[in-house]
N, CA, C and O of each residue as an XYZ file, in Angstrom:
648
protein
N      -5.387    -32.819    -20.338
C      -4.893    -32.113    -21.497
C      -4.800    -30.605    -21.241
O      -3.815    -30.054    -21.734
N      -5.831    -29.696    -20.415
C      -5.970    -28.592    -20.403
C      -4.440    -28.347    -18.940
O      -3.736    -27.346    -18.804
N      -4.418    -28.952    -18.552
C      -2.922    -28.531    -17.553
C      -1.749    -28.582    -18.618
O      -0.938    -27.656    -18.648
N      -1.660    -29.528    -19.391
C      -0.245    -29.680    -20.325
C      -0.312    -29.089    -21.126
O       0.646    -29.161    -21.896
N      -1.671    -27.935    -21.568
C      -1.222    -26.759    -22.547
C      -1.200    -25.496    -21.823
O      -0.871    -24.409    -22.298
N      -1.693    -25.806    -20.270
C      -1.347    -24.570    -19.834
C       0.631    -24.204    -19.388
O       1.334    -23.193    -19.407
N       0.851    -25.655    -19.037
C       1.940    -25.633    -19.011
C       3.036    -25.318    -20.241
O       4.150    -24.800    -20.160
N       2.565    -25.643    -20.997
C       3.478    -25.318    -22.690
C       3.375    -23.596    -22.724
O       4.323    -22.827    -22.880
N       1.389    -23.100    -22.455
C       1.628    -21.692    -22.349
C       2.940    -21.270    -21.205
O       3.827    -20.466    -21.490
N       2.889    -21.625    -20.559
C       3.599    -20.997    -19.048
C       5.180    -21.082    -19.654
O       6.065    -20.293    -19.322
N       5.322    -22.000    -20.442
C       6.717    -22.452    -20.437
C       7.173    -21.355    -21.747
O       8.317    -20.902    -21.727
N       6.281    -20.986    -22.802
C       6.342    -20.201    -23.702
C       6.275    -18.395    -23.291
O       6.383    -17.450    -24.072
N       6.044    -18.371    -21.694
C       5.945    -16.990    -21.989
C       6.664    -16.476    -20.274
O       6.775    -15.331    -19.836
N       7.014    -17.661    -19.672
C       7.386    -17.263    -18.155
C       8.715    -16.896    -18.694
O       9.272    -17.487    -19.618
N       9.371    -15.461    -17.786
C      10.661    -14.904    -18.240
C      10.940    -14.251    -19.468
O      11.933    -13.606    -19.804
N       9.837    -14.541    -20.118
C       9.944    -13.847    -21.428
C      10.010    -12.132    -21.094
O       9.396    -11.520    -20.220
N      11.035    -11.577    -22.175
C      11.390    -10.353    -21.965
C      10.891     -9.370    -22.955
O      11.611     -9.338    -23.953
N       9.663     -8.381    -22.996
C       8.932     -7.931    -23.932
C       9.541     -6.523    -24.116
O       8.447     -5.979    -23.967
N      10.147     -5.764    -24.261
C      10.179     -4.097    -23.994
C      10.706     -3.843    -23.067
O      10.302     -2.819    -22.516
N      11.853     -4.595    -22.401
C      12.222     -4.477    -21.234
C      11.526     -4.407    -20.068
O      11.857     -3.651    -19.155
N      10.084     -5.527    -20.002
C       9.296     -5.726    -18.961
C       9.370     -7.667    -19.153
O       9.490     -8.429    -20.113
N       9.240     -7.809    -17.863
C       8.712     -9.321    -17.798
C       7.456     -9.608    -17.674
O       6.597     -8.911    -17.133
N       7.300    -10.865    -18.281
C       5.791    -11.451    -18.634
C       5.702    -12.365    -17.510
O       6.848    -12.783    -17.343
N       5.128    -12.750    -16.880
C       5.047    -14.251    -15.697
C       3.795    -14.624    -16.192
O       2.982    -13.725    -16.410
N       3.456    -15.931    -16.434
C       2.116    -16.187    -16.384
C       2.119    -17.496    -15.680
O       2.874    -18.416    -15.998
N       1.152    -17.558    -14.601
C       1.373    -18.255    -13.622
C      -0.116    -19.113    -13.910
O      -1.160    -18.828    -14.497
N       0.426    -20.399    -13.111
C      -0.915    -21.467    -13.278
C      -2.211    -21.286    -13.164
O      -2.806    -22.285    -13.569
N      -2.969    -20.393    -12.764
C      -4.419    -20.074    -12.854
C      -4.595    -19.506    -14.213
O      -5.718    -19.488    -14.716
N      -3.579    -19.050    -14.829
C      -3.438    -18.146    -16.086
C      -3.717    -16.701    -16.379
O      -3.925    -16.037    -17.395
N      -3.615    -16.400    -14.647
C      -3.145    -14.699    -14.621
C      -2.218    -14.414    -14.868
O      -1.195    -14.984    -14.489
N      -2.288    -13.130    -15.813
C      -0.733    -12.717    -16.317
C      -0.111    -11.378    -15.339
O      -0.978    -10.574    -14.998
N       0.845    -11.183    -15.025
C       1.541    -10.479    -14.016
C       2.790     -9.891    -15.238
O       3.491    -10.508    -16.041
N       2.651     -8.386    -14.908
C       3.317     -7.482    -15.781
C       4.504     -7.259    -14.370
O       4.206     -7.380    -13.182
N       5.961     -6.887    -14.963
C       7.156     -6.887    -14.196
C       8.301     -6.292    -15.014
O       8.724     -6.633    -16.119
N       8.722     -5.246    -14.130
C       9.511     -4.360    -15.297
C      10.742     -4.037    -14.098
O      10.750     -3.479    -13.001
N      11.629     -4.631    -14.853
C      13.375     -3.971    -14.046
C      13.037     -3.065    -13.476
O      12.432     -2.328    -14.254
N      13.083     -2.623    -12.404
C      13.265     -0.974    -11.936
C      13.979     -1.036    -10.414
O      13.507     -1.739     -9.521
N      15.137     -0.237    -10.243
C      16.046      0.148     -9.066
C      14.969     -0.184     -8.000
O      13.841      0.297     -8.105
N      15.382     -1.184     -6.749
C      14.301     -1.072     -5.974
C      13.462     -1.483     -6.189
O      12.638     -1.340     -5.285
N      12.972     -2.251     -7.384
C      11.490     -2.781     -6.918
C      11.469     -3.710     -7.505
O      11.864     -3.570     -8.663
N      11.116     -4.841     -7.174
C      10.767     -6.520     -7.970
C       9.306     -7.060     -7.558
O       8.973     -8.180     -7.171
N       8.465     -5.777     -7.791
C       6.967     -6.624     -6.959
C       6.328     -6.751     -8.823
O       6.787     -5.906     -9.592
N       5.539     -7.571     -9.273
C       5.094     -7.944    -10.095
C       3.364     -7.151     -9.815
O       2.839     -7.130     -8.702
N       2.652     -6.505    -11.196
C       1.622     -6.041    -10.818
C       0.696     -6.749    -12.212
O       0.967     -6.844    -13.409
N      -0.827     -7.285    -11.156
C      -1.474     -7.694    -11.940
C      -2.682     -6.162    -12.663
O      -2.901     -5.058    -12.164
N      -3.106     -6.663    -13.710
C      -4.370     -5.889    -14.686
C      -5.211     -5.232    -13.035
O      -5.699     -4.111    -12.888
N      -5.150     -6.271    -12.067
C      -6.459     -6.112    -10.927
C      -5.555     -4.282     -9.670
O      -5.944     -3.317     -9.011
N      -4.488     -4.839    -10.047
C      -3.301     -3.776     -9.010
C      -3.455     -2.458     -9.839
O      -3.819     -1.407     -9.313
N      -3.206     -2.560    -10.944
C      -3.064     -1.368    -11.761
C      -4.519     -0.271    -12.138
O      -4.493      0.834    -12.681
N      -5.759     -1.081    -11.605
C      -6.834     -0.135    -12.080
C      -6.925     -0.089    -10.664
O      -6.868      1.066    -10.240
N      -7.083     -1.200     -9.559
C      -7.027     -0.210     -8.200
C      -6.278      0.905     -7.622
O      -6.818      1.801     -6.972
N      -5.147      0.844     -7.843
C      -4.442      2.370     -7.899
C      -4.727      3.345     -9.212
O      -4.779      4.561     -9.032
N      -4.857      2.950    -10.145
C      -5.800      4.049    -10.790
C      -6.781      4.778    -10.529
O      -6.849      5.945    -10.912
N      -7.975      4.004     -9.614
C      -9.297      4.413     -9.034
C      -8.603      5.144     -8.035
O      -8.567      6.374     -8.006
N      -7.923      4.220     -7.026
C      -7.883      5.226     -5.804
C      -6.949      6.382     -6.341
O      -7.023      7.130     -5.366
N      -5.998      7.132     -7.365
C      -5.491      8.039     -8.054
C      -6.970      9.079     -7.942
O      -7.003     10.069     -7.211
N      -8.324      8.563     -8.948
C      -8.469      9.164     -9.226
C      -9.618      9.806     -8.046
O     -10.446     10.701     -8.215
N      -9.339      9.022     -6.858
C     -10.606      9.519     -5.966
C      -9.612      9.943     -4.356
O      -9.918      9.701     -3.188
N      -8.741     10.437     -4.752
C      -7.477     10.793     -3.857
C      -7.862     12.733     -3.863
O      -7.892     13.504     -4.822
N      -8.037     12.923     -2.799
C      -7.578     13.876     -1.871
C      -6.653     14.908     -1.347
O      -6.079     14.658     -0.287
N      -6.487     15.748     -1.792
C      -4.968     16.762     -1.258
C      -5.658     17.055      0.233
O      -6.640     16.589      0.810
N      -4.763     17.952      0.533
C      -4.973     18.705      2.136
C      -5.544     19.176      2.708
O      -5.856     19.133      3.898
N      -5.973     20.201      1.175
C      -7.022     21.436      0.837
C      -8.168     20.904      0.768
O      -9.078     21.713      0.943
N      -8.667     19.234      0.469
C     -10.076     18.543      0.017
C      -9.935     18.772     -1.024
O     -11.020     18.587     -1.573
N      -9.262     19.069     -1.673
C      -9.906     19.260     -3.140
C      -8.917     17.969     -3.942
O      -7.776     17.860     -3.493
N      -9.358     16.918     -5.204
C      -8.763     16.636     -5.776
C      -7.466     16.558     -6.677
O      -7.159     17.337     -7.579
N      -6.713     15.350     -6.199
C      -5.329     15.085     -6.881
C      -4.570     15.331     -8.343
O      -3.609     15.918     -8.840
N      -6.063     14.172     -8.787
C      -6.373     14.221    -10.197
C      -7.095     15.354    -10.671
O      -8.255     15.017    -10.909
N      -6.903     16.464    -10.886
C      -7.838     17.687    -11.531
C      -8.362     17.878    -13.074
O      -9.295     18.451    -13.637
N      -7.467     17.239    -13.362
C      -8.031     17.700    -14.712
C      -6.943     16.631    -15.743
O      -5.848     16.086    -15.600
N      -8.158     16.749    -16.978
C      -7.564     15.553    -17.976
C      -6.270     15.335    -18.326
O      -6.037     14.237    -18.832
N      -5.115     16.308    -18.151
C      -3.950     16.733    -18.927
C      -3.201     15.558    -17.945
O      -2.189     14.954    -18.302
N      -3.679     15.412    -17.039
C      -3.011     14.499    -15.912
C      -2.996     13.021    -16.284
O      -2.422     12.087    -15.724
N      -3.588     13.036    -17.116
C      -3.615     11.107    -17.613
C      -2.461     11.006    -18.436
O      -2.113      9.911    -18.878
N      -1.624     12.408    -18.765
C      -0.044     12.059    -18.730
C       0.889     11.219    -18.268
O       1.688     10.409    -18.736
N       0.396     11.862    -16.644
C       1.531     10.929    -16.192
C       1.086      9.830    -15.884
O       2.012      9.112    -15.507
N      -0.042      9.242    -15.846
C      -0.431      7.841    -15.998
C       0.038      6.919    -16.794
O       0.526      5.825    -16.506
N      -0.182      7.556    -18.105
C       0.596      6.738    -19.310
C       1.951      6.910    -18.969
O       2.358      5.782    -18.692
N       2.795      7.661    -18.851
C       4.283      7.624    -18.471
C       4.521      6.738    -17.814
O       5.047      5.804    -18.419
N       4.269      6.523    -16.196
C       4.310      5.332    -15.466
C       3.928      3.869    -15.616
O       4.303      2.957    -14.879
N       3.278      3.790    -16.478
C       1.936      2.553    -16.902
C       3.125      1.891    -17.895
O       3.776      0.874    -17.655
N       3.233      2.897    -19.266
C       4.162      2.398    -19.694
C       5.761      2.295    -19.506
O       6.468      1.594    -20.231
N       6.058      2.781    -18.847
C       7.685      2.923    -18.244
C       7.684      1.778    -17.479
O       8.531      0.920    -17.725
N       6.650      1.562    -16.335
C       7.194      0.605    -15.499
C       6.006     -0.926    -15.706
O       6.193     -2.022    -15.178
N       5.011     -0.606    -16.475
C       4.489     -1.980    -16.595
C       3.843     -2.200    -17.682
O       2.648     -2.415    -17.888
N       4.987     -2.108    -18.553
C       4.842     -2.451    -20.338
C       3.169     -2.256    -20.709
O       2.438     -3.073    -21.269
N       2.802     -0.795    -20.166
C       1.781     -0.313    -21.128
C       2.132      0.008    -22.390
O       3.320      0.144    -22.682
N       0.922      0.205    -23.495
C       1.323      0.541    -24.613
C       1.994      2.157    -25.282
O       1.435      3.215    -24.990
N       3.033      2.122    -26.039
C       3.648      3.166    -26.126
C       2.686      4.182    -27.325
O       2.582      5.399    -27.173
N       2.128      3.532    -28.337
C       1.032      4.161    -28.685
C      -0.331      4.972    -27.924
O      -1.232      4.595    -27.175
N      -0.032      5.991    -28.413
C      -1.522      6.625    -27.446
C      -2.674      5.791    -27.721
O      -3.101      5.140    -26.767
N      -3.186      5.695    -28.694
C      -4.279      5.210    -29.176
C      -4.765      3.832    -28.573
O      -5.876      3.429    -28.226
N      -3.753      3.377    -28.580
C      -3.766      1.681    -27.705
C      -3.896      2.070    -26.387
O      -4.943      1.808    -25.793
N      -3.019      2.637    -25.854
C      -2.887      3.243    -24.422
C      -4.409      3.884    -23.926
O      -4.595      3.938    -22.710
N      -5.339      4.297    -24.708
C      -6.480      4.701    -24.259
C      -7.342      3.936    -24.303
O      -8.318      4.044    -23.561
N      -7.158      2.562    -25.544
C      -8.049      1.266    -25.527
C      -7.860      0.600    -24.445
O      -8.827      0.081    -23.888
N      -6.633      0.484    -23.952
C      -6.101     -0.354    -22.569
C      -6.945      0.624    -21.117
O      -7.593      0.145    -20.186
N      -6.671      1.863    -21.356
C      -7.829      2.086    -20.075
C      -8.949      1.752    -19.995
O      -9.558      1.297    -19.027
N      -9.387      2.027    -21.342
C     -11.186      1.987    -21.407
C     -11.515      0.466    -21.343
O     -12.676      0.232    -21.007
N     -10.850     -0.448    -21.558
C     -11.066     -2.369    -20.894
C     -10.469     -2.262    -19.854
O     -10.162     -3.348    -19.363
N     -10.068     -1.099    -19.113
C     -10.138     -1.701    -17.492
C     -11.541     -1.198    -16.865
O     -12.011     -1.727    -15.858
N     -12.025     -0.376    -17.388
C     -13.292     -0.212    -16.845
C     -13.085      0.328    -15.663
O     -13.176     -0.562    -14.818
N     -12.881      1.221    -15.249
C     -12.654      1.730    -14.537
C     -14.048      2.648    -13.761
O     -14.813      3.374    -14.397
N     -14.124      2.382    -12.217
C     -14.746      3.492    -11.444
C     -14.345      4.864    -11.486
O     -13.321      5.093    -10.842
N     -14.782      5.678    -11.971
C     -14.389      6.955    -12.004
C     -15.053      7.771    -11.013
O     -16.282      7.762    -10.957
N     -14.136      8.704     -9.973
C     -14.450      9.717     -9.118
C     -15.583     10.501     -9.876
O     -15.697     10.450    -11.100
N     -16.416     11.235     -9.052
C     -17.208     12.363     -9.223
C     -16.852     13.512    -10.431
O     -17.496     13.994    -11.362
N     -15.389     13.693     -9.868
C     -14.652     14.559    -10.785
C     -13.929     14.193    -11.856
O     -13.394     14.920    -12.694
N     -13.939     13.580    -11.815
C     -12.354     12.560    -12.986
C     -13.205     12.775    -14.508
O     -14.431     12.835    -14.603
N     -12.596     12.835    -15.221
C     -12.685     13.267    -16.684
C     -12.134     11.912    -17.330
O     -10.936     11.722    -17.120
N     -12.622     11.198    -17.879
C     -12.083      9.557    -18.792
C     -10.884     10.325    -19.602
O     -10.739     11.507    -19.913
N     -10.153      9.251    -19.793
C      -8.869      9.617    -20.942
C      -9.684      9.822    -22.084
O     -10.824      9.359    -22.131
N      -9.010     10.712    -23.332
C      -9.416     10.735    -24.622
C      -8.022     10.504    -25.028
O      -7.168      9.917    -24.363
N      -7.872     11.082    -26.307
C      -6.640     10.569    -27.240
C      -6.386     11.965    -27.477
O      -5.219     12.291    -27.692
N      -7.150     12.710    -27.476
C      -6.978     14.265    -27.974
C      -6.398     15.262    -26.487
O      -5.894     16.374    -26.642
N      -6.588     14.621    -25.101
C      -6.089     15.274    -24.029
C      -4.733     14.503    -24.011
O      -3.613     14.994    -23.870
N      -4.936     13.709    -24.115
C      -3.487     12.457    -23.978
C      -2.068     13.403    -24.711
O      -1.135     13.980    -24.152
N      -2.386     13.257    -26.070
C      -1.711     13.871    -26.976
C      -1.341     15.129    -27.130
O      -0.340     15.428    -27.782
N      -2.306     16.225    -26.397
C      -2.105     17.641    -26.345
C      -0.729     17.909    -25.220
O       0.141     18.774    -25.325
N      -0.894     16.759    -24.042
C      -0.269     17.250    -23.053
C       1.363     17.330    -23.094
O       2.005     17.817    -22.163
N       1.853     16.894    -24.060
C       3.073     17.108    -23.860
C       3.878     18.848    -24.288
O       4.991     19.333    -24.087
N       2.611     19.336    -24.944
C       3.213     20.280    -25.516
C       2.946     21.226    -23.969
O       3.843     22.035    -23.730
N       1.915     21.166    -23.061
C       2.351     22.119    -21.845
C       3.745     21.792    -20.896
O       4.450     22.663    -20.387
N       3.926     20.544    -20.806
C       4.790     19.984    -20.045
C       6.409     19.412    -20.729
O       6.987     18.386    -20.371
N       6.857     20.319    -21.697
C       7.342     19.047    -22.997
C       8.729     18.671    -22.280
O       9.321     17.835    -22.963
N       9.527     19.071    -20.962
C      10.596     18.643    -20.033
C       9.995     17.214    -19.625
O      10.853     16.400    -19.283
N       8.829     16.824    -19.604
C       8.364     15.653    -19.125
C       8.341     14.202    -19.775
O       8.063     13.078    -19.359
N       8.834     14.838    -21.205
C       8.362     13.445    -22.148
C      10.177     13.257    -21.778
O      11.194     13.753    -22.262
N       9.889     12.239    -20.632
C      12.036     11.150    -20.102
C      10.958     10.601    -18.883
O       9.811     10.764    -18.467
N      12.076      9.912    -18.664
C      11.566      8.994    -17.709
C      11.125      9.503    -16.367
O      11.738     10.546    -16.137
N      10.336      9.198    -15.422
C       9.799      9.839    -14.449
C      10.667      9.947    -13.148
O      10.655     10.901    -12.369
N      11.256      9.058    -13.068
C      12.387      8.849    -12.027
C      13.065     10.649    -12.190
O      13.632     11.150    -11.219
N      12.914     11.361    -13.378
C      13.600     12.859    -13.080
C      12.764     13.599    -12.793
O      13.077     14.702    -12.343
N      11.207     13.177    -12.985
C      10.349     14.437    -12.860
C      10.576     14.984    -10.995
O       9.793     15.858    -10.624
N      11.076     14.729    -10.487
C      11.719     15.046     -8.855
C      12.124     16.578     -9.513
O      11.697     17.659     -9.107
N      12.786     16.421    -10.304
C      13.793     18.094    -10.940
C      12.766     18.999    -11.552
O      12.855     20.213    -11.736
N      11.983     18.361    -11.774
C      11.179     19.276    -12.969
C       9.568     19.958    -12.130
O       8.911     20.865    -12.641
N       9.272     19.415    -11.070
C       7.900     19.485    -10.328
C       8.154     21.156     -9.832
O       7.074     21.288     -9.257
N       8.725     22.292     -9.689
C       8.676     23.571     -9.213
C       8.908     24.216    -10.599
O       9.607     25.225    -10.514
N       8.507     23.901    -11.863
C       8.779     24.570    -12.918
C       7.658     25.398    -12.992
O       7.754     26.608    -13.198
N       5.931     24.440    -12.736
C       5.290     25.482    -12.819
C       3.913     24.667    -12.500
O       3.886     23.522    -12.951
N       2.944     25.045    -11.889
C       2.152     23.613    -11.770
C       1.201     22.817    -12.852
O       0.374     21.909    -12.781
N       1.568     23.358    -13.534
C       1.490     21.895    -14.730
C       2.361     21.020    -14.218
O       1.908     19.915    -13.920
N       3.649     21.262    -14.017
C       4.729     20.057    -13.820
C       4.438     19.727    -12.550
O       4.846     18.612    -12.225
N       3.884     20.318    -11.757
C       3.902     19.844     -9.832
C       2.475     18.694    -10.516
O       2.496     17.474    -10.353
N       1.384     19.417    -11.236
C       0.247     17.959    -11.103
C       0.919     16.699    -11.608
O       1.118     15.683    -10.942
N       1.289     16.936    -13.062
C       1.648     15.710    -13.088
C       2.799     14.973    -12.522
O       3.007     13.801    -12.837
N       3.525     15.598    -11.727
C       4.703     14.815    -10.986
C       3.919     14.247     -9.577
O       4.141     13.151     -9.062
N       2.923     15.292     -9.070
C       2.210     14.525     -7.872
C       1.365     13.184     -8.590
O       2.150     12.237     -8.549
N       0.492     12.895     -9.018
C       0.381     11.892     -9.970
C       1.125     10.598     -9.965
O       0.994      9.567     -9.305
N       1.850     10.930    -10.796
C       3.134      9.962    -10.899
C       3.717      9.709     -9.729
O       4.322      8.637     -9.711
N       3.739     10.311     -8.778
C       4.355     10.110     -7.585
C       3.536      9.037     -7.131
O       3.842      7.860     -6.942
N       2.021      9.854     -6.928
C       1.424      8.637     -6.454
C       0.485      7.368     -6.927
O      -0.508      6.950     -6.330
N       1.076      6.836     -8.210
C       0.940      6.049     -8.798
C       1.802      5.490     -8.577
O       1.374      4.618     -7.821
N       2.819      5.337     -8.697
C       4.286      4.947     -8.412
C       4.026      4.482     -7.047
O       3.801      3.301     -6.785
N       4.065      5.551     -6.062
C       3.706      4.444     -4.969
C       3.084      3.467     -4.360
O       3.550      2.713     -3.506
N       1.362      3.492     -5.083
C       0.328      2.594     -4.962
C       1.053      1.234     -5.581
O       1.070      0.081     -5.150
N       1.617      1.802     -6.706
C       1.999      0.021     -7.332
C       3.559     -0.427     -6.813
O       4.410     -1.072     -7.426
N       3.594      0.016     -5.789
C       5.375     -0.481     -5.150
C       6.645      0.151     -6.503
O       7.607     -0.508     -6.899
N       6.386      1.105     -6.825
C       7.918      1.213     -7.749
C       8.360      1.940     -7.107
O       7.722      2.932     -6.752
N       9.671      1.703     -6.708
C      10.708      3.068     -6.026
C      11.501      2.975     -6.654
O      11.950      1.933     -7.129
N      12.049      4.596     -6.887
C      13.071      5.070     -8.053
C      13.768      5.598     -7.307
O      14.782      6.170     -7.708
């Protein structure tokens, strides 16, 4: 009985099209988030998305000094998260969805709040479009270089090429 309702689940939600992301839920009953994007058809599970989060937030520049610097940067997290793998477009949700991944946090890393989340668009406000442009916008001033490095390399940990 428990295979023929997993199968009814599977059959109720495989291909299903949510926000312009795909749902897969495959027979063990892991769900795999999948979103159209130029170049990329790799499907990312809940387990893909907080490991490149961690390693985001325990990443390295040239100088030694940290990627992730400071809170304003969980911008472009949410940008990417939700752009390319039907995170939630609400902040508020969007910060419940980090805090159940539980996440290892670097030495330095500052947890999302709702009050840094929300402030940041007003330093960066060329940023609230899709990330695929932040390429144009990263020499504006380095507010825009952190969070475009970020996004850059989030984007790459989870296979999206734009």
């Amino acid at each position: 009985m428990e295979d023929n309702s997993m199968n009814n689940m599977e059959g109720l939600f495989k291909g299903a099209d949510l926000n312009g992301a795909q749902i897969i839920v495959v027979n063990n009953g892991e769900v795999y988030y999948q979103k159209e994007t130029s170049g990329s058809n790799l499907s990312r599970t809940e387990e893909d998305i907080k490991r490149a989060i961690e390693e985001l937030l325990k990443e390295k520049d040239s100088q030694g000094g940290f990627v992730f610097k400071n809170k304003k940067q969980w911008w472009a997290v949410y940008r990417v998260l939700h752009e390319f793998c039907n995170y939630p477009t609400k902040m508020t949700a969007f910060v419940a969805k980090m805090n159940d991944l539980r996440l290892d946090y670097a030495e330095n890393a500052t947890t999302i709040t709702y009050d840094s989340l929300s402030a940041t668009p007003k330093d960066v406000p060329l940023m609230n479009c899709s990330t695929v442009t932040w390429d144009s916008l990263k020499d504006k001033s380095d507010n825009y270089m952190q969070q475009y490095v970020v996004a850059n390399f989030l984007m790459s940990k989870l296979g999206i090429k734009t």
